[in-house]
Backbone as JSON, one array per atom type, in Angstrom:
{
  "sequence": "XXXXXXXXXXXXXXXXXXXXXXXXXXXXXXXXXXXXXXXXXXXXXXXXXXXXXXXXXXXXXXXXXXXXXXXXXXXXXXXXXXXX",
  "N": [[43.72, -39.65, -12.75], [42.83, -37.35, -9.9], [44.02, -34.54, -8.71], [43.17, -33.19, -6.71], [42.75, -30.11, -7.73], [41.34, -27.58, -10.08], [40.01, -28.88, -12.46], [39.21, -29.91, -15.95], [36.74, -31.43, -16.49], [35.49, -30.49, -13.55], [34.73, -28.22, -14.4], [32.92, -28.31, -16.6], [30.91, -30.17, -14.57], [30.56, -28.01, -13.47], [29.04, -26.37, -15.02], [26.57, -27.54, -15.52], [25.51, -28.15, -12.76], [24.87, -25.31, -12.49], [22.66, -24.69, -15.1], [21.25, -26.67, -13.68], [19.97, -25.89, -11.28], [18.84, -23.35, -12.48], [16.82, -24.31, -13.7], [15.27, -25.38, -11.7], [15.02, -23.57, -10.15], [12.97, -22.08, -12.12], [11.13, -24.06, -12.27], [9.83, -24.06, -9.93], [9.24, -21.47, -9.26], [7.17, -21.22, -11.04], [5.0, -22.78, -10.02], [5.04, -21.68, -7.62], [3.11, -19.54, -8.66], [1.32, -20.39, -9.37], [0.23, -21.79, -6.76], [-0.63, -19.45, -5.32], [-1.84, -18.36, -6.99], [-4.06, -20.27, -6.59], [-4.68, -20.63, -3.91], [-6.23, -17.68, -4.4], [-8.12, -18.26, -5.25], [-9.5, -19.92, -4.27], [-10.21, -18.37, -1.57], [-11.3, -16.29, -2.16], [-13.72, -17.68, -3.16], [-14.28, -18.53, -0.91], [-15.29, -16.2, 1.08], [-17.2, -15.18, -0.87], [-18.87, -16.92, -0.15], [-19.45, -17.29, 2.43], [-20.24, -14.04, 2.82], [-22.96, -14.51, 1.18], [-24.25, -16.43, 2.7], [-24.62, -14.54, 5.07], [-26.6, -13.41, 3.98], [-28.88, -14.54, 3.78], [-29.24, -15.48, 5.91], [-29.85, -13.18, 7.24], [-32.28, -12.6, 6.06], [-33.65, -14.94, 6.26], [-34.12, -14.62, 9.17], [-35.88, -11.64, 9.14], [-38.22, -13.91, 8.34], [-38.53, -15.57, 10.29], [-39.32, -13.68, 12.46], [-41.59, -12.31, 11.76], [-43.15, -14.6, 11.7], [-43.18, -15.27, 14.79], [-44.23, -12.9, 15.81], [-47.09, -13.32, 14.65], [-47.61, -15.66, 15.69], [-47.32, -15.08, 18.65], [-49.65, -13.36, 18.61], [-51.49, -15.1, 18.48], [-51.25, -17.46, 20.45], [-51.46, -14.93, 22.87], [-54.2, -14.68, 22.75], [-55.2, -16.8, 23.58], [-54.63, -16.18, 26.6], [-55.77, -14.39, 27.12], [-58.53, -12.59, 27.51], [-60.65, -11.34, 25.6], [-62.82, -10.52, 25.17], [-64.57, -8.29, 25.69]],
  "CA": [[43.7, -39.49, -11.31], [42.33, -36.56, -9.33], [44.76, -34.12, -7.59], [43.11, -31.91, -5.41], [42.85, -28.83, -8.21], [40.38, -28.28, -10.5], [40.2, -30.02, -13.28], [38.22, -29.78, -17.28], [35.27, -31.65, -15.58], [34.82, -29.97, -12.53], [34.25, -26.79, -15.16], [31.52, -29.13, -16.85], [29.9, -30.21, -13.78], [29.56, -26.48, -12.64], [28.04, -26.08, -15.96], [25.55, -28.71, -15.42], [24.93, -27.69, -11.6], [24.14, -23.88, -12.75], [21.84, -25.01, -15.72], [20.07, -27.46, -12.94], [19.9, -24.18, -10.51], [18.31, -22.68, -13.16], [15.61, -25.22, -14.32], [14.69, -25.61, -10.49], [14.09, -21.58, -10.01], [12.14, -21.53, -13.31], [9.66, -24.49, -11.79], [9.55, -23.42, -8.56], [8.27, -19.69, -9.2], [5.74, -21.29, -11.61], [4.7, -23.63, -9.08], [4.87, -20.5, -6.29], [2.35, -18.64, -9.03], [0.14, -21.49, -9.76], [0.32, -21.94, -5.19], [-1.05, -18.07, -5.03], [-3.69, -18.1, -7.74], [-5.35, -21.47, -6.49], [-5.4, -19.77, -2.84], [-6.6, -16.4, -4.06], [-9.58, -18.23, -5.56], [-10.68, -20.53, -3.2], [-10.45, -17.74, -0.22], [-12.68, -15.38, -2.88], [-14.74, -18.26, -2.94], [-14.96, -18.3, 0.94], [-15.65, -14.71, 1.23], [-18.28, -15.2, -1.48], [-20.34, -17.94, 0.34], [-20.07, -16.45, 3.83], [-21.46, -13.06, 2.5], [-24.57, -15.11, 1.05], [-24.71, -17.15, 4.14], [-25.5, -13.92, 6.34], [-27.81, -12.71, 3.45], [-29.91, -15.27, 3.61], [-29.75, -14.98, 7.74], [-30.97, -12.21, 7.5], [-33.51, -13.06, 5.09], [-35.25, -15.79, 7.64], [-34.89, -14.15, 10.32], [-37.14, -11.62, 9.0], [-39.27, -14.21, 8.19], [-38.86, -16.0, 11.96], [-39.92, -12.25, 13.04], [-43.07, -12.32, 11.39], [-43.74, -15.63, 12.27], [-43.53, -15.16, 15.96], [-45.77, -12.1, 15.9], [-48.2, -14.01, 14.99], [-47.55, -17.07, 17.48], [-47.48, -13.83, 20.06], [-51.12, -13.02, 18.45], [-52.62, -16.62, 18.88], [-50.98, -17.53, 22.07], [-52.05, -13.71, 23.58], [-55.58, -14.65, 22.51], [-55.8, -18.01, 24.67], [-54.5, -16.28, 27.89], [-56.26, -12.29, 27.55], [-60.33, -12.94, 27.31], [-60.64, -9.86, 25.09], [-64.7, -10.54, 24.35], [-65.64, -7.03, 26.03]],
  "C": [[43.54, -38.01, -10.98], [43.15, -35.41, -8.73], [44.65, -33.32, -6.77], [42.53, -30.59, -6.7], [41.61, -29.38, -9.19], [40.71, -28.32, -12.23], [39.06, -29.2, -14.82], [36.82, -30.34, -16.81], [34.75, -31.07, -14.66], [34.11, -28.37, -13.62], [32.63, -27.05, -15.92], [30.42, -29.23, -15.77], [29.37, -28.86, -13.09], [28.62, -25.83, -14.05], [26.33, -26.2, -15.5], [24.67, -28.25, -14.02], [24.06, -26.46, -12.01], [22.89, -24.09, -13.49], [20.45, -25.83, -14.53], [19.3, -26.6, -11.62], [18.56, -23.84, -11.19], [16.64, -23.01, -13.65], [15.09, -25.1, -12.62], [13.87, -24.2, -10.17], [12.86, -21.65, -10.86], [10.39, -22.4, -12.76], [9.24, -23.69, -10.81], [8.51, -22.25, -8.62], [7.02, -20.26, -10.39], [5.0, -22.04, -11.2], [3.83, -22.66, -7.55], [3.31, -19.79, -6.76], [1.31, -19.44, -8.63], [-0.18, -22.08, -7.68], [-0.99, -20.43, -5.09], [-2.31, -18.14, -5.94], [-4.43, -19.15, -7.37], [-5.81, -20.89, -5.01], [-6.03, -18.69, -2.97], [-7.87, -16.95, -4.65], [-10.64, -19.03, -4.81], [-10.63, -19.65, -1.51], [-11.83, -16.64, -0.88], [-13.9, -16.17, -2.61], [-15.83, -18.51, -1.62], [-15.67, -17.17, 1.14], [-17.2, -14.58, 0.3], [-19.54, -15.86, -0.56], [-20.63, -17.49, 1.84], [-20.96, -15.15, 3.51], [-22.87, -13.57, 2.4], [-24.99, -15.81, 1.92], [-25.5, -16.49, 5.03], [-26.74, -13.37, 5.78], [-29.19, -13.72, 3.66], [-30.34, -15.9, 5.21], [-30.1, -14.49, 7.94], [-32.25, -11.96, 6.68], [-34.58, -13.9, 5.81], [-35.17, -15.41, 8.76], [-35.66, -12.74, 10.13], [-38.81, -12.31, 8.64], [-39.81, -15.32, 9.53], [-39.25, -14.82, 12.71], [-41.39, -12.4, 13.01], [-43.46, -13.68, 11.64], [-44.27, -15.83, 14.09], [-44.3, -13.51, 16.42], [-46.58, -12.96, 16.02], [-48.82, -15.06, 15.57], [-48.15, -16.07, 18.54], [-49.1, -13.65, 19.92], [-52.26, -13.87, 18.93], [-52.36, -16.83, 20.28], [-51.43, -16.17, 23.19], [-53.38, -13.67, 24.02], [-56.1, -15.85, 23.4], [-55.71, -17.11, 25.98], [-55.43, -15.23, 28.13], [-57.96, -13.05, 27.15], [-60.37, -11.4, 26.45], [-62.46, -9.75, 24.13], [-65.45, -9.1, 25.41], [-66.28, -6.52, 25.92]]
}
């Protein structure tokens, strides 16, 4: 029977508690790491594909540049009579 004080078991179960403390920290922070390195590579990855996103914006729209020149050239040529 129990009386209030503590006891040869309660010294056990604070064993047992601390040890289970212990095991919990140990996942946790390798859980926390393995949290941090999967975000730091799929935000790199972001950062990667937006960069090439604008490169290659600015890649057709030099080539929608030069395309509407020469719309501007044809369409200029219906409205201007330029046979002088």
């Amino acid at each position: 029977m129990h009386r209030g004080g503590p006891g040869g078991e309660d010294n056990r179960l604070w064993l047992c508690h601390l040890l289970c403390k212990f095991w919990v920290l140990l996942v946790f922070s390798t859980l926390v790491e393995a949290i941090v390195l999967m975000f730091e590579r799929s935000s790199a990855r972001h950062r990667y594909l937006e960069l090439d996103r604008k490169e290659k914006l600015h890649a057709d729209l030099g080539n929608v540049l030069l395309g509407t020149h020469y719309l501007f050239n044809v369409c200029k040529s219906l409205f201007v009579d330029d046979q002088a």
